[in-house]
Each structure stands twice: as C-alpha cells, then as structure tokens.
C-alpha positions in Angstrom: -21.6 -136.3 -188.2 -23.3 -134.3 -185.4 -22.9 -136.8 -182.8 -19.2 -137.2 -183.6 -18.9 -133.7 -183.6 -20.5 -133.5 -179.9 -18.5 -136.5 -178.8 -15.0 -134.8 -180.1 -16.1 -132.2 -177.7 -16.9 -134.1 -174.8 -13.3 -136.1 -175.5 -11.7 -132.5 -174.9 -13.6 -131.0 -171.9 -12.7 -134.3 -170.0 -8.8 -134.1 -171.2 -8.9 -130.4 -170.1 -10.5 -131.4 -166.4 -7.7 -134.0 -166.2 -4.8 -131.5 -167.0 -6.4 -128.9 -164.3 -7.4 -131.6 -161.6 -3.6 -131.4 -159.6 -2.7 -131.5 -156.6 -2.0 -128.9 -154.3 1.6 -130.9 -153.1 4.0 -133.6 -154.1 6.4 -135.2 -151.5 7.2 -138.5 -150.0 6.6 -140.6 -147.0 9.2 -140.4 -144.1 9.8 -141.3 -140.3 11.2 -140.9 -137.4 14.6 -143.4 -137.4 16.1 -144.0 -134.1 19.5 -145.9 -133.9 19.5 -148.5 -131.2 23.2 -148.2 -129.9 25.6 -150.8 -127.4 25.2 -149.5 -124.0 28.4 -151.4 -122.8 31.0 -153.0 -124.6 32.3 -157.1 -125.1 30.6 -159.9 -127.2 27.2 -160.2 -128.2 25.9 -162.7 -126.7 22.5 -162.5 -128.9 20.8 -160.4 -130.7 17.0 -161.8 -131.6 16.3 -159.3 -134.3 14.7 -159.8 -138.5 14.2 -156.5 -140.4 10.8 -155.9 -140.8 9.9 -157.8 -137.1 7.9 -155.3 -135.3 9.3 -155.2 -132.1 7.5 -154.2 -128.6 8.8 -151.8 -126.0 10.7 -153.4 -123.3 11.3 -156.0 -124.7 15.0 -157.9 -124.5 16.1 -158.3 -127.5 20.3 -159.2 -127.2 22.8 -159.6 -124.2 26.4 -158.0 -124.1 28.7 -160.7 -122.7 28.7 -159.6 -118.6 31.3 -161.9 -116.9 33.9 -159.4 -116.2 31.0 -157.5 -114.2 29.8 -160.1 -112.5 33.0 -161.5 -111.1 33.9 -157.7 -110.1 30.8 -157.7 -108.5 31.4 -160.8 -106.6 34.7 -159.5 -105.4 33.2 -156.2 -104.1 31.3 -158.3 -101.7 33.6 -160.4 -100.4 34.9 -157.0 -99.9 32.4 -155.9 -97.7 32.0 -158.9 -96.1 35.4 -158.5 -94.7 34.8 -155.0 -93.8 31.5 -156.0 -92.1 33.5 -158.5 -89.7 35.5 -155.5 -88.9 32.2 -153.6 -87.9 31.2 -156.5 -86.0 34.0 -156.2 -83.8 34.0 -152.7 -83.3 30.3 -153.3 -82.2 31.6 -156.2 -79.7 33.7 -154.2 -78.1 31.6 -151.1 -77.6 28.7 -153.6 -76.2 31.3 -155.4 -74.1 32.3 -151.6 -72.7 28.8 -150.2 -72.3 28.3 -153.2 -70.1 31.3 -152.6 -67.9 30.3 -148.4 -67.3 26.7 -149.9 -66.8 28.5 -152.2 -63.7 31.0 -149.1 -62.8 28.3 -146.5 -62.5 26.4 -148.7 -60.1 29.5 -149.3 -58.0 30.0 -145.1 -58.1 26.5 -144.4 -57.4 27.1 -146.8 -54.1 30.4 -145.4 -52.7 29.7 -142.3 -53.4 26.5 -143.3 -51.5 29.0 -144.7 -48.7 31.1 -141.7 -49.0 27.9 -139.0 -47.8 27.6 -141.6 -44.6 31.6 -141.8 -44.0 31.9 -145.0 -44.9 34.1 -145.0 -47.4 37.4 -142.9 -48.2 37.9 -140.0 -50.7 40.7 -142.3 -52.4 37.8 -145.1 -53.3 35.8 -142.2 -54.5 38.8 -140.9 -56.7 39.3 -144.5 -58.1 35.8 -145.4 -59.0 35.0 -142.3 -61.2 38.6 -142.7 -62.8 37.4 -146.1 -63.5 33.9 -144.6 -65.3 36.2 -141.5 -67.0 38.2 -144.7 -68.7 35.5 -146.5 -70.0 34.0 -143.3 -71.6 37.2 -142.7 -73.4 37.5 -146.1 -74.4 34.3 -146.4 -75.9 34.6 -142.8 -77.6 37.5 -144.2 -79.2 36.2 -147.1 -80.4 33.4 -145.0 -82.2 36.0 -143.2 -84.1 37.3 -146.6 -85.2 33.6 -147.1 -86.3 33.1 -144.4 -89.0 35.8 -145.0 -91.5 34.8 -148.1 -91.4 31.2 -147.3 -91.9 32.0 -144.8 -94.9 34.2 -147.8 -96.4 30.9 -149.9 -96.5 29.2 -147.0 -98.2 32.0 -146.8 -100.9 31.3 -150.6 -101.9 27.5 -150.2 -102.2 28.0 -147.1 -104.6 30.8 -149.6 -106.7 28.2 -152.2 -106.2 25.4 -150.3 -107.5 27.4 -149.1 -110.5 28.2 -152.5 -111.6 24.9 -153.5 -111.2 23.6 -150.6 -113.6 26.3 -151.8 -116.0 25.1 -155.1 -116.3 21.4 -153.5 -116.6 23.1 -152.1 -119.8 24.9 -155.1 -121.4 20.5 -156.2 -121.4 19.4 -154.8 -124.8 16.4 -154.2 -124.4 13.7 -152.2 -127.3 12.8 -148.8 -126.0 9.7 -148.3 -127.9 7.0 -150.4 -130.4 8.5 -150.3 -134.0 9.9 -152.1 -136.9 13.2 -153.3 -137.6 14.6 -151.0 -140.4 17.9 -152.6 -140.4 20.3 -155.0 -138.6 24.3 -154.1 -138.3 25.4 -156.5 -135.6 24.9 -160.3 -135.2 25.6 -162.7 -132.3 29.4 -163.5 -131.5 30.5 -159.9 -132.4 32.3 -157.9 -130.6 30.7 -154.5 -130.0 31.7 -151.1 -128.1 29.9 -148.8 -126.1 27.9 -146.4 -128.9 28.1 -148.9 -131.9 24.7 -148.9 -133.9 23.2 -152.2 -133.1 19.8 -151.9 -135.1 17.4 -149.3 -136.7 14.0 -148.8 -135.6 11.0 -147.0 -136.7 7.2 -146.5 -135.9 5.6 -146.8 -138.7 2.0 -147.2 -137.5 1.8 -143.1 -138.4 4.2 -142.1 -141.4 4.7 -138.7 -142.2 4.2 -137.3 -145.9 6.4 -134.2 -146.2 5.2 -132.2 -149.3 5.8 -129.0 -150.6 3.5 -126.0 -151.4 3.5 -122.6 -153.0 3.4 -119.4 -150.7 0.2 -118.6 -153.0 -1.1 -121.6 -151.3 0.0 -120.8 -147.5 -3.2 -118.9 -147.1 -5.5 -122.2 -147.7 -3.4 -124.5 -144.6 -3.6 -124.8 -141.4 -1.6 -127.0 -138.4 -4.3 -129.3 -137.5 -6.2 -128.9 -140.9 -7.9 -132.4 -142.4 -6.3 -132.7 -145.8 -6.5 -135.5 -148.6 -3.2 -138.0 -148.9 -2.8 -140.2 -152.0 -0.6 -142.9 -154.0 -0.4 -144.6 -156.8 -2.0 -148.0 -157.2 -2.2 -150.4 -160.1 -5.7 -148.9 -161.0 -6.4 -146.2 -159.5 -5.2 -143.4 -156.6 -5.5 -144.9 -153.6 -6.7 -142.0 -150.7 -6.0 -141.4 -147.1 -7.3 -139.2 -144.3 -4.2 -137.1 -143.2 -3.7 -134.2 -140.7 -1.3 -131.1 -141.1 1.1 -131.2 -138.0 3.7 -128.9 -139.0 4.1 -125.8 -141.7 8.1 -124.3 -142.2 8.3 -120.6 -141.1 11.0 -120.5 -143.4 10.6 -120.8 -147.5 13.1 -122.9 -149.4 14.1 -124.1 -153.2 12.2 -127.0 -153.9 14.3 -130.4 -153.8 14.9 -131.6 -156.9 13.2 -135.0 -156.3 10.4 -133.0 -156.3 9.9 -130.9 -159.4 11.2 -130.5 -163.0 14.1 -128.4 -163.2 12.7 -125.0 -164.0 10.0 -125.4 -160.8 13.1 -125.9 -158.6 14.0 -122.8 -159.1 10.7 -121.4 -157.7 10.6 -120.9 -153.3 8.2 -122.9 -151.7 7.6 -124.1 -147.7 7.5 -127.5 -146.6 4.5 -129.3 -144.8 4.4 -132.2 -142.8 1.0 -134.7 -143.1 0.3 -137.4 -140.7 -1.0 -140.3 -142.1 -2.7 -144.0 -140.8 -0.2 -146.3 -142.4 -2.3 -149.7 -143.1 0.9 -151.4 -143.7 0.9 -149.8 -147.8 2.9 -146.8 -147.1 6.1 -147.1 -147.3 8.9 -144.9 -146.4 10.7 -142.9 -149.7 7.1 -143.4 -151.3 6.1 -140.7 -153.3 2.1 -139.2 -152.6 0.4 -136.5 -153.4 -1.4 -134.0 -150.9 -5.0 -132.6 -151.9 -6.4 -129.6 -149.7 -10.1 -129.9 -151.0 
C-alpha cells in the first residue's frame, strides 16, 4: 500500500512538470517569396520549371518569343549601313580635297617664291591663294555635311543597344538559388510585360516568427542562440536557431496563435533563423525555447 502510495505521487509531480515545461513562443515557419515576373511581352517560348525543383542563380530557365526584335534589329543596321556609305563619301571627298590644298599650297609657296624675285605677276599671286581660300571652304563645308551624319549613326547604336537589352529580357533567366513554390505560366502562352511567371523561395534558412510576452522581452536579444522545435511522430524534434529581429512595436496576438481569451493579451513578434534540413516547411507550426 506504501509503494502505491509513493508511486501515485511520483505519477503527479511528473504530470505537474509536464504542464509547467512550455514554451516561451509559438509561431510558424515563413520565407521570403519573390515573384519572378515577364520582363517583355509575346509567347513563351519555354518555360523549364517543376514546383519543388531547386533552381540555381542565373540560370535560363524560359524564352519570350523575340522575332519582332530581331528583325527590328536587322533593319536598324541596314540602316546604318546606308548611313555609313554616306560617311564614306563625305570622307572621299574631304581626302580627295585635302589632296588638292596639299598640291595648291606647294604651287603658292612657289609663286609667291617667284613673286619676291619678279618673276611672276601680282595677278598669278591673286589666283593661286583664291585657289587655296576655295579648297578651305569646300572642305569646311563638307565637314558640316559630316556631323549630322555622324550623330545619325549615334541614334542607331542607342536604338540598337535598346533592342539588344530587350531581347536580354525576353531570356528568363533565375536571379537567385531557390525552390519553385509555384508555376502560373506554361509554354505557348502568351504573357505581358509584369505577368507572374513563377514563385521562388530560399528555403535553405526559414524563418520561425513567434510571439512573446512583454514580461518576456527582458530575457531576448537580436543575435541571441535560442531553441527551435516541431512536432514529430515520437517526439519534438529540436533546432539551433538565432534571433534576427524583435518588433519595436507590441501587437494582439493572431488568432492562429492562441485561444481566444490570450488574443486579447499584447505581445511583440520575433523572428528566428533556422537551418532548414529539408523538414521545415513553410506554414509549419514550432515552438521557440529561450533556455
């Protein structure tokens, strides 16, 4: 009768550990989702994506249909082909010029050389720098013919370059190492600029935003080493986790949380990082132990 007695007792100091041993906050796992969005607009020309693939940065994943582009692109430069000719001309002519004032200012240089000796008249001397006073005119004019030109050519590299950077865009290409939360477009589709394509995550970290009383702000820390667990078939399953954020701000406590008279109470949210070892899961609910 004694030893039933003691073992009663023992039976109810172990139930009355179990209903004090809580936890100091209840939340759920989360991260960052980033919507992957059309750059450009036209069919899809593919779009190699599963949900749940993990996906690695820069990597192309789709094409937007970019035959429009590259036929505009194509006409640009027979564009500036033409105007190139035109340069080529210009450049002729000012060569062809530069020669001739190369062969006039020789010929001054000698009469006027004849001229000092009274060999020649004042009238050849009046011709021959007429004749070098035409050439520089002509060629001056010429290079005023040469700048529009020259700007025209610019114009076409700059429409050039912007229909190269729009077919860079029709490339879809991952920005960053994550998984494939969902899929909304397929190959064959036609999309528009800023329509979702896929969802992506990085769920190598998750984050386990829980909720605390302001009796327990005094006890955490940003940076603090805290205690992250789940539910398993056995047991609790634990994690090593790390306090990167605390709300200056407190807040009623959402009612996924909590039973209905606790939401009434003011708490402050906290953000845990945690190793994900592909168990957690984002919406899954975990528990956050200080000591």
């Amino acid at each position: 009768m004694k030893q039933l007695f003691t073992f009663l007792i023992l039976i109810n100091l172990v139930a009355c550990n179990k209903n004090n041993d809580k936890a100091d906050g209840y939340g759920n796992f989360e991260a960052t989702e980033v919507t992957i969005s059309a750059e450009a607009s036209g069919k899809i020309e593919y779009l190699n994506l599963k949900e749940g693939a993990i996906v690695a940065p820069d990597t192309q994943v789709g094409l937007i249909d970019t035959i429009q582009l590259y036929l505009s692109k194509l006409q640009l430069i027979a564009s500036k082909n033409t105007i190139a000719s035109k340069s080529g001309n210009v450049l002729s002519q000012t060569a062809v010029l530069n020669e001739q004032l190369k062969t006039t200012l020789i010929e001054q240089k000698r009469i006027q050389n004849m001229f000092a000796e009274n060999a020649a008249t004042k009238r050849q001397v009046d011709e021959i720098n007429g004749k070098v006073n035409v050439l520089n005119e002509q060629i001056k004019s010429i290079k005023t013919q040469e700048a529009p030109i020259s700007n025209e050519q610019k114009s076409i590299d700059v429409q050039i370059e912007k229909i190269n950077d729009q077919i860079q865009k029709c490339k879809i290409i991952n920005p960053f190492q994550g998984t494939v939360l969902a899929k909304y477009s397929e190959a064959n589709e036609i999309t528009n600029f800023g329509k979702p394509l896929y969802k992506l995550a990085d769920l190598t970290t998750m984050t386990l935003r829980v909720y605390i009383s302001e009796k327990q702000l005094n006890q955490i820390k940003v940076g603090q080493k805290v205690t992250v667990k789940i539910d398993t078939q056995e047991d609790m399953k634990s994690y090593p986790g790390t306090i990167s954020w605390i709300s200056s701000s407190a807040e009623f406590t959402p009612k996924i949380i909590q039973t209905k008279e606790e939401r009434a109470n003011l708490v402050y949210a906290v953000k845990v990082n945690v190793k994900n070892d592909g168990s957690l899961k984002i919406g899954m609910p975990a528990e956050m132990w200080i000591k």
